[in-house]
C-alpha positions as CSV (number, residue, x, y, z in Angstrom):
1,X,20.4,230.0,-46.2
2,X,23.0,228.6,-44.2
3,X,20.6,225.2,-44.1
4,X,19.9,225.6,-48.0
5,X,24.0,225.0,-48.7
6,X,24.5,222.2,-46.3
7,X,21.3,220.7,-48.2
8,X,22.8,221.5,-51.0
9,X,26.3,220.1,-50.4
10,X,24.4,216.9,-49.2
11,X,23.1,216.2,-52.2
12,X,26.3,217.1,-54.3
13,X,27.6,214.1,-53.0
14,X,25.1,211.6,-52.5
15,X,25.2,212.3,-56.6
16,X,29.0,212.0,-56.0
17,X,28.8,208.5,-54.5
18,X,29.0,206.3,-57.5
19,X,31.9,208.4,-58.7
20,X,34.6,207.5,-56.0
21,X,35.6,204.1,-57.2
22,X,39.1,204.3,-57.0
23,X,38.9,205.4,-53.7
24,X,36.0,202.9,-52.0
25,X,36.5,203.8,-48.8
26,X,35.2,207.2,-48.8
27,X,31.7,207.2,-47.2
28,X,28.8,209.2,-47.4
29,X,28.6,210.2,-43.8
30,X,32.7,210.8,-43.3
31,X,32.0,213.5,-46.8
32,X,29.3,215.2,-45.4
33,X,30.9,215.3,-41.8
34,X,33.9,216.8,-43.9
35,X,31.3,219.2,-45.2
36,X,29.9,220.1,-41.9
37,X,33.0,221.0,-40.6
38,X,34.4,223.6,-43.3
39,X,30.7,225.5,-42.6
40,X,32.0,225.7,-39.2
41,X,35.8,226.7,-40.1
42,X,34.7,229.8,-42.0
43,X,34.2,232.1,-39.2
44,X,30.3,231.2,-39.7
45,X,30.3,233.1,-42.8
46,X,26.6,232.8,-44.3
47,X,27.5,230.4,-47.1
48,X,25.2,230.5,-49.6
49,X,25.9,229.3,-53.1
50,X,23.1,231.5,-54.3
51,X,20.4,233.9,-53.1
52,X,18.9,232.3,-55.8
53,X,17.3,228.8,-54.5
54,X,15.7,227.8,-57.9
55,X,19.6,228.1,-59.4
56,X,20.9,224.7,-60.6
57,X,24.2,223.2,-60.1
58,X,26.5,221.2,-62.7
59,X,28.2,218.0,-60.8
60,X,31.2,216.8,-62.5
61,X,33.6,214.2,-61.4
62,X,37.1,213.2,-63.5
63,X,40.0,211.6,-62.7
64,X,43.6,211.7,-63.5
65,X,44.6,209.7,-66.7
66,X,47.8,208.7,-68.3
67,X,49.5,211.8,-69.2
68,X,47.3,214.0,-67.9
69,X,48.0,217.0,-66.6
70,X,45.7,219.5,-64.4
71,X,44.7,221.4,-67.7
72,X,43.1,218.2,-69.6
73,X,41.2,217.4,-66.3
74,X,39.7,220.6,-65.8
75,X,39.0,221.4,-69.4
76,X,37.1,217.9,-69.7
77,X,35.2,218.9,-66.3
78,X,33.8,222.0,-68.7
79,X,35.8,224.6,-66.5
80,X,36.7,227.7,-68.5
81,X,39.8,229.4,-68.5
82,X,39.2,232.6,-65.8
83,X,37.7,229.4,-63.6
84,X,40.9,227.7,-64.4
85,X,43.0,230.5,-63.2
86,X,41.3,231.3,-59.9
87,X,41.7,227.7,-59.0
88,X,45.0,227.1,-60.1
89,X,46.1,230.6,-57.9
90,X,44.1,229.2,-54.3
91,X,45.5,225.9,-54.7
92,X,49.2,226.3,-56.3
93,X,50.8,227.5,-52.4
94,X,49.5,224.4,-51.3
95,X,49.2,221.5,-53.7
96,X,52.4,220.3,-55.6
97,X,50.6,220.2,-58.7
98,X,53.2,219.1,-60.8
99,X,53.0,215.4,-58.6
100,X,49.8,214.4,-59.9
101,X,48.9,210.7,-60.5
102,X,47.1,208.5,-62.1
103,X,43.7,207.9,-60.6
104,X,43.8,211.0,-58.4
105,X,39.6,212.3,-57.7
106,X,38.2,215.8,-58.6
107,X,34.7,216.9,-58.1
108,X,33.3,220.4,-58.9
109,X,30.2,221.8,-58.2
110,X,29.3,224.9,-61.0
111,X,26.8,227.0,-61.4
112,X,24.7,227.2,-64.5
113,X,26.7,230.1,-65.6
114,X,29.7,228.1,-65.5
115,X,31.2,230.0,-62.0
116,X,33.1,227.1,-60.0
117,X,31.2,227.0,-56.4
118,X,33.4,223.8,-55.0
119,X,36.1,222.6,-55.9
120,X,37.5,219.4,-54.1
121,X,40.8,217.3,-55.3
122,X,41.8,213.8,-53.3
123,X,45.5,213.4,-53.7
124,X,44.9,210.0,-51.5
125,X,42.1,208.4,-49.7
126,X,43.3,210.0,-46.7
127,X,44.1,213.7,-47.9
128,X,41.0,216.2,-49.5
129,X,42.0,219.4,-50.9
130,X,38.7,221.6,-50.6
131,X,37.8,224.7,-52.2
132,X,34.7,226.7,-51.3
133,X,33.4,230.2,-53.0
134,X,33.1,232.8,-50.3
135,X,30.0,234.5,-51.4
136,X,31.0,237.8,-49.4
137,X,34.3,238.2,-51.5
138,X,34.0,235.8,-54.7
139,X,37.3,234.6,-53.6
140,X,37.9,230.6,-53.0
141,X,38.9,229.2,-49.6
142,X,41.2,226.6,-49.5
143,X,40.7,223.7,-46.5
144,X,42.9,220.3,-46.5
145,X,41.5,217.5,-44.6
146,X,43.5,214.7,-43.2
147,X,41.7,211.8,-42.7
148,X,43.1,209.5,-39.5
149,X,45.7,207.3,-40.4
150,X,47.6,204.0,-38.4
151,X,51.3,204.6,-38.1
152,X,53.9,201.4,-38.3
153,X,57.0,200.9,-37.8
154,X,59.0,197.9,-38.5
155,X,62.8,196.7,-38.0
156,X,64.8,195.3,-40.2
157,X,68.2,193.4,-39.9
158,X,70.5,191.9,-42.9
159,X,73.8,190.7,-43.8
160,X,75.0,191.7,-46.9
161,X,75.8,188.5,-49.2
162,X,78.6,187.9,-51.7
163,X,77.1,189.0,-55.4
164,X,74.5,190.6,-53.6
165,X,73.1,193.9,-54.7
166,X,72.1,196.3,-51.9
167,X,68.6,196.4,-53.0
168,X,68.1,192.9,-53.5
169,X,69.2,192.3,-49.6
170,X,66.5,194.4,-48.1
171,X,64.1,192.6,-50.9
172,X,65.0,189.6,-49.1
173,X,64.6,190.8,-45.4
174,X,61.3,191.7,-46.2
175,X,61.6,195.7,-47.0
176,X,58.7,196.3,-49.1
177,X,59.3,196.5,-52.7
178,X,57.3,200.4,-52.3
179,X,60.5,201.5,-49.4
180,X,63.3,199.5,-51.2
181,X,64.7,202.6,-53.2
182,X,63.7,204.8,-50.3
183,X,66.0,202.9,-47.6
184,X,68.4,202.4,-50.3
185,X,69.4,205.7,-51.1
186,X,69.9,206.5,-47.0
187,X,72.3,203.9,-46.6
188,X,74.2,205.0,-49.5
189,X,74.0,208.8,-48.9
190,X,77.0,207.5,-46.0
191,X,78.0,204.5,-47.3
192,X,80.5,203.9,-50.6
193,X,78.9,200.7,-51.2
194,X,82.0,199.8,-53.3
195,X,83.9,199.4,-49.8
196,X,81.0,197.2,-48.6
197,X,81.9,193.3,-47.6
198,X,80.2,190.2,-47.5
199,X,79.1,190.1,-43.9
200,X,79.0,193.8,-43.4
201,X,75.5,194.1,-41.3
202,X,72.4,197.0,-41.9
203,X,69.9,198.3,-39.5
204,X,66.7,199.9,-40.5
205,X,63.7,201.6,-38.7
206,X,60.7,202.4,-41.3
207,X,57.7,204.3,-40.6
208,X,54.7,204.2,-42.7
209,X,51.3,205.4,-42.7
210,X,48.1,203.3,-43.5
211,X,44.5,204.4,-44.0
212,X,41.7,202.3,-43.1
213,X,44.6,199.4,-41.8
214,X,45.5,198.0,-45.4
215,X,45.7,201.4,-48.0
216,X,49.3,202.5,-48.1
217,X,49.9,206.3,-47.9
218,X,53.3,206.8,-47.0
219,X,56.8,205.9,-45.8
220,X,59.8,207.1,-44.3
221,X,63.4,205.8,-43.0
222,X,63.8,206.7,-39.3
223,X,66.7,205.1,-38.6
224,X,69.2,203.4,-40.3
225,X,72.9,201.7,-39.1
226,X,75.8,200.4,-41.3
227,X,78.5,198.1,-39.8
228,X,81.3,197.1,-42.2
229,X,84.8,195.6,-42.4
230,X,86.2,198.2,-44.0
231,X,83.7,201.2,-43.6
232,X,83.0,200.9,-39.9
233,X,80.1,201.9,-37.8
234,X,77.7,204.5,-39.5
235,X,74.3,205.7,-38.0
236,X,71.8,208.0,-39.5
237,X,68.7,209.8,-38.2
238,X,66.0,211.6,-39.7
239,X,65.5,215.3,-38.5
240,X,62.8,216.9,-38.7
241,X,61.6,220.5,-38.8
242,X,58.2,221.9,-37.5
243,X,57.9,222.8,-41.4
244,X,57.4,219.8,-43.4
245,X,58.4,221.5,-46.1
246,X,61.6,222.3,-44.7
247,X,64.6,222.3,-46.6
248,X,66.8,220.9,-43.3
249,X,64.5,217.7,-42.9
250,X,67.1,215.1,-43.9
251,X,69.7,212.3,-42.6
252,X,72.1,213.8,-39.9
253,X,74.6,211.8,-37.9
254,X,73.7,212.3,-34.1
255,X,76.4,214.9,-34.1
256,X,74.3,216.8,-36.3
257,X,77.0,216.1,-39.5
258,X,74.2,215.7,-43.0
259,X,74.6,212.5,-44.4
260,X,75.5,214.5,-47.4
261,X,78.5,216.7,-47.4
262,X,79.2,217.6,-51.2
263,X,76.0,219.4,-52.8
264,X,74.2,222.6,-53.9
265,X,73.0,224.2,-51.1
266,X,69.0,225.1,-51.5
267,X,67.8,228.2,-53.0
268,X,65.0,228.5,-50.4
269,X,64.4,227.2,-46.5
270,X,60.9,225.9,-47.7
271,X,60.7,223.9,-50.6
272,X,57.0,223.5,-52.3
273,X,57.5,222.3,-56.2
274,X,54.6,224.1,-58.4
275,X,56.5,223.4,-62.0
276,X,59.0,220.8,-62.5
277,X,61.8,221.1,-65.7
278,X,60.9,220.0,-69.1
279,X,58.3,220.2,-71.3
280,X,54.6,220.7,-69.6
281,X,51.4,221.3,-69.9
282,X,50.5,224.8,-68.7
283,X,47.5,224.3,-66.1
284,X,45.7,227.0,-67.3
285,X,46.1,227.5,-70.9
286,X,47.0,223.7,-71.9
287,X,49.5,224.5,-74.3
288,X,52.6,222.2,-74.2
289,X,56.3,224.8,-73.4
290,X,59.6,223.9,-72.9
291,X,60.4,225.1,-69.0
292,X,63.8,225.7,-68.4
293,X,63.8,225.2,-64.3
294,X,62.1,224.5,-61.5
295,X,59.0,226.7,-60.1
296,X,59.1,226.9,-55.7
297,X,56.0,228.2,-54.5
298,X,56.6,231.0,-51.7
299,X,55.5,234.0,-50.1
300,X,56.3,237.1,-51.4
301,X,59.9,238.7,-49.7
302,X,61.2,234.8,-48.5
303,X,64.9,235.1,-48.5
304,X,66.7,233.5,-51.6
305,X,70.2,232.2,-51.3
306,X,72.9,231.6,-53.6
307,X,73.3,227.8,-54.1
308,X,77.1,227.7,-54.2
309,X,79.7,230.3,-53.9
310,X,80.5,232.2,-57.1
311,X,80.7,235.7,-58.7
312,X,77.1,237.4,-59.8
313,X,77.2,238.0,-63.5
314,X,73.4,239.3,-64.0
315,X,71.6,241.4,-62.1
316,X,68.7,243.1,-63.6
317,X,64.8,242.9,-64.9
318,X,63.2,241.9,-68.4
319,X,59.2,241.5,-69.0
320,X,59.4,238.2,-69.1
321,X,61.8,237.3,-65.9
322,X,60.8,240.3,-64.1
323,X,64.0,241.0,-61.4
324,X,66.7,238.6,-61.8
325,X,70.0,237.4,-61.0
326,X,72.6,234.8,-62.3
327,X,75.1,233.8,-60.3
328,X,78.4,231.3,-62.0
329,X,80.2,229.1,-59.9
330,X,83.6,227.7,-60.2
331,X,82.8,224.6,-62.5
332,X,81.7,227.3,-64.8
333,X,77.4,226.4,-64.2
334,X,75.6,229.0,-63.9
335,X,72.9,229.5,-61.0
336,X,69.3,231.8,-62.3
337,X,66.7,232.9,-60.1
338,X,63.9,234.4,-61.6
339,X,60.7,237.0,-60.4
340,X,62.3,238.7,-57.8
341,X,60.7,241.4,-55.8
342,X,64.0,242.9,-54.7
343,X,67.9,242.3,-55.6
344,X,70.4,242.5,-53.1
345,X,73.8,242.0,-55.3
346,X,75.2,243.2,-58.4
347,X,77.0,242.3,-61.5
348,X,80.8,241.3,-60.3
349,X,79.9,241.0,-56.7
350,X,81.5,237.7,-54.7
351,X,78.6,235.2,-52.9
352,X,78.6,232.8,-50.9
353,X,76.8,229.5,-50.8
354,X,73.6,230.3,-48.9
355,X,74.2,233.7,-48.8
356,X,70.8,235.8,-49.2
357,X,71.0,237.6,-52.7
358,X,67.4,238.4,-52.9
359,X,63.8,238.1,-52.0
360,X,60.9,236.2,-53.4
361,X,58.0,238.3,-55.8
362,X,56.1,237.9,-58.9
363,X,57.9,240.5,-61.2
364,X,58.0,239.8,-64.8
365,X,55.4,236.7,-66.5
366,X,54.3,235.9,-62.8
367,X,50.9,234.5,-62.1
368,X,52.0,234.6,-58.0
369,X,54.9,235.1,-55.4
370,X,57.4,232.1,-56.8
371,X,60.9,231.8,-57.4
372,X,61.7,230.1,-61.0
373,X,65.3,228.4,-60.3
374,X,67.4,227.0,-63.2
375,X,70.9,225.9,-64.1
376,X,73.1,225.9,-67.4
377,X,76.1,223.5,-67.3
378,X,79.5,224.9,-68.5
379,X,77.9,224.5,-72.3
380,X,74.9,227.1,-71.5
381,X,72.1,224.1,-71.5
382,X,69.9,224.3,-69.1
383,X,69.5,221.3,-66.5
384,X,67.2,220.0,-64.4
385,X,67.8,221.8,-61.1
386,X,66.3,218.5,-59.4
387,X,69.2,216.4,-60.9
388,X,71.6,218.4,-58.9
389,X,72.7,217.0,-55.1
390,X,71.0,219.3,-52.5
391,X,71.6,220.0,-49.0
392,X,70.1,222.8,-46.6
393,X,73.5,222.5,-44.2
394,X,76.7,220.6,-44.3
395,X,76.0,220.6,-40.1
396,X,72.7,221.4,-38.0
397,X,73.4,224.1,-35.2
398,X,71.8,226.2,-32.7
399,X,67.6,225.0,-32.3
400,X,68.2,222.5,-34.7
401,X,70.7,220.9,-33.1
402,X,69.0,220.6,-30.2
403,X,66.1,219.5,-31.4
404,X,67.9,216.8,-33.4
405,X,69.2,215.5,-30.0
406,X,65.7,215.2,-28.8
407,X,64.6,213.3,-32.0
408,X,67.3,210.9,-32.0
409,X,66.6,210.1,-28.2
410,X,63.2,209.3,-29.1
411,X,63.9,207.1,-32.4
412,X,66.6,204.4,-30.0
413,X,63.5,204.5,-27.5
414,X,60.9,203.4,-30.7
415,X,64.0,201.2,-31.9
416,X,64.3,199.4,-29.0
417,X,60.1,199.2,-28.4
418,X,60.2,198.0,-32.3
419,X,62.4,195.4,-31.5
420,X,61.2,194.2,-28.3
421,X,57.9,192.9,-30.6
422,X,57.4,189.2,-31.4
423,X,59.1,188.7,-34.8
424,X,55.8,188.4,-37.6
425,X,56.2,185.9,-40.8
426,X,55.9,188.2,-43.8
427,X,53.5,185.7,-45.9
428,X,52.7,181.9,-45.2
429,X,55.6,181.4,-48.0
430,X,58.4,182.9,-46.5
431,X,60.6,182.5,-43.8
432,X,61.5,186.2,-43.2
433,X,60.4,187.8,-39.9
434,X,59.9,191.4,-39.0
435,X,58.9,193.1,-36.0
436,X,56.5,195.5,-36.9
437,X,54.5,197.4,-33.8
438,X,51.5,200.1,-34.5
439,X,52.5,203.4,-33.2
440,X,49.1,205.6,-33.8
């Protein structure tokens, strides 16, 4: 049997291979050695589709169009509701659903019935998101696979020119036009660029990730440096956590100080968006509702901290929000968080910011463990969380700390490798040099 399901997963996507057109350079032989390996990844669990060897199999292939959302791609793939809801539960915890894009790959495998066998969702031609049905417990498995990727980095110097604009100086050194905003918003997270000069000099160190040499995946700032007249000398590192989800990967001065000292702080150490504000379309049931906050995936009892310090003015439980608690701050906004498994303050009771109020569930209208986070202004309108300024910590301490000591070390030692790299000539057109070097 366990031959009969390879066989069968072989020819799912030979009949598959015409169908991956926005990502050419998938091959056959990488997708079945893909295959191969889940069989072995599931504790050699007998993985047969069907005792049933004269069952047939549906193969379907969509992609993501404009204004799509998961709903309209899984409903034109023929996959009923229940199907919908099984899938949408394996993969929420570890797909941000809500960042889908144009072009994106699915491919499902289905039984004649209609019951969803494979499921398998490329976010980028380097990153599969794989779901197999275990045929001892009906339940889906969920395998990502990362595909290898080159790593670059690249230095780049300016000067900032009189009528210059920040962004069109690192157009002009060469930052590409995809890392411009990125690199941008660092420097300015320190930097007033009102008390900027002509002359004032900029640093950067990017990172960015490449599959098969020439298919962008994505980028980073490592490193970036302000010298100015009137600002003075300004570095900035980029920490990071062992979770990449982590709410304390950010820009930290190499005394630990966040690039950002005025903000919220977040409701959560592990940040994984499954609904963004505004109006969506519900994965499951496809009907269009107005969603007043933002949904963070997370496992059931995670801590949940106050975002700023205020006095809690709801503490209680409804159908529909399960356990919750509101929290209003001094500006007169109000803090929610909603589907709580447990509350740890009551009405009147003085928080602080990051203070642990209460734990993560899926009380109330819950299809999982998730914390829905909102925010009315002064007025009583809700707003998009997301618009709000966010930091985990005005100053890393203890581990982290230490650990950003360790980074920082090792980004002047790829500075100065970076650097030490024959200048390359953008284009044939232009004059600009960077010094890229390949890293992995």
């Amino acid at each position: 049997m366990h031959c009969f399901f390879l066989a069968f997963i072989t020819v799912f996507l030979v009949s598959l291979l015409g169908c991956f057109e926005s990502f050419k350079a998938d091959s056959l032989s990488d997708n079945i050695k893909e295959l191969k390996t889940q069989l072995d990844s599931l504790q050699r669990v007998e993985m047969t589709v069907n005792k049933n060897r004269a069952n047939r199999y549906v193969l379907t292939h969509d992609s993501v169009r404009a204004g799509d959302g998961l709903f309209q791609v899984m409903a034109r793939m023929g996959i009923s509701e229940s199907e919908r809801r099984q899938i949408v539960l394996a993969i929420q915890d570890s797909v941000e659903l809500s960042n889908m894009r144009v072009g994106q790959n699915f491919h499902v495998a289905q039984r004649e019935d209609g019951r969803v066998e494979v499921f398998r969702y490329a976010t980028n031609p380097a990153t599969i998101h794989l779901l197999f049905r275990n045929p001892k417990t009906l339940e889906f498995e969920y395998r990502q696979i990362e595909k290898p990727l080159i790593r670059r980095q690249s230095v780049f110097t300016g000067v900032l020119e009189n009528g210059s604009t920040l962004n069109g100086i690192l157009l002009k050194v060469g930052v590409p036009t995809r890392m411009v905003g990125i690199a941008s918003g660092v420097l300015q997270c320190k930097i007033a660029f009102k008390q900027a000069r002509a002359g004032d000099r900029f640093r950067l160190l990017l990172e960015e990730d490449f599959y098969q040499d020439s298919i962008w995946i994505n980028g980073f700032v490592r490193y970036a440096e302000f010298d100015g007249h009137i600002v003075g000398h300004h570095e900035a590192f980029r920490y990071e956590d062992p979770d990449p989800k982590s709410t304390f990967n950010a820009f930290y001065t190499e005394s630990g100080e966040a690039l950002i000292f005025d903000g919220l702080r977040y409701p959560l150490d592990r940040l994984h968006i499954t609904s963004s504000f505004g109006v969506r379309i519900h994965p499951i049931t496809g009907k269009r509702t107005m969603h007043n906050g933002v949904d963070y995936g997370s496992p059931k009892g995670s801590p949940v901290y106050a975002v700023a310090a205020g006095s809690v003015v709801t503490s209680g439980y409804d159908e529909f929000s399960g356990n919750k608690i509101a929290v209003r701050h001094a500006d007169h906004s109000t803090s929610w968080y909603l589907h709580l498994s447990a509350r740890g303050v009551s009405v009147g009771a003085k928080v602080n910011a990051r203070q642990m109020i209460g734990r993560v569930g899926s009380t109330g209208r819950s299809t999982g463990p998730h914390l829905h986070f909102g925010f009315t202004n002064s007025a009583g309108v809700w707003i998009n969380p997301l618009s709000k300024t966010m930091i985990a910590t005005p100053k890393l301490e203890g581990e982290r700390f230490a650990r950003l000591k360790v980074q920082a070390k090792k980004i002047r030692e790829e500075l100065r490798l970076t650097e030490a790299q024959k200048p390359n000539l953008l284009d044939k057109n232009s004059s600009v040099k960077v010094k890229t070097r390949v890293v992995k």
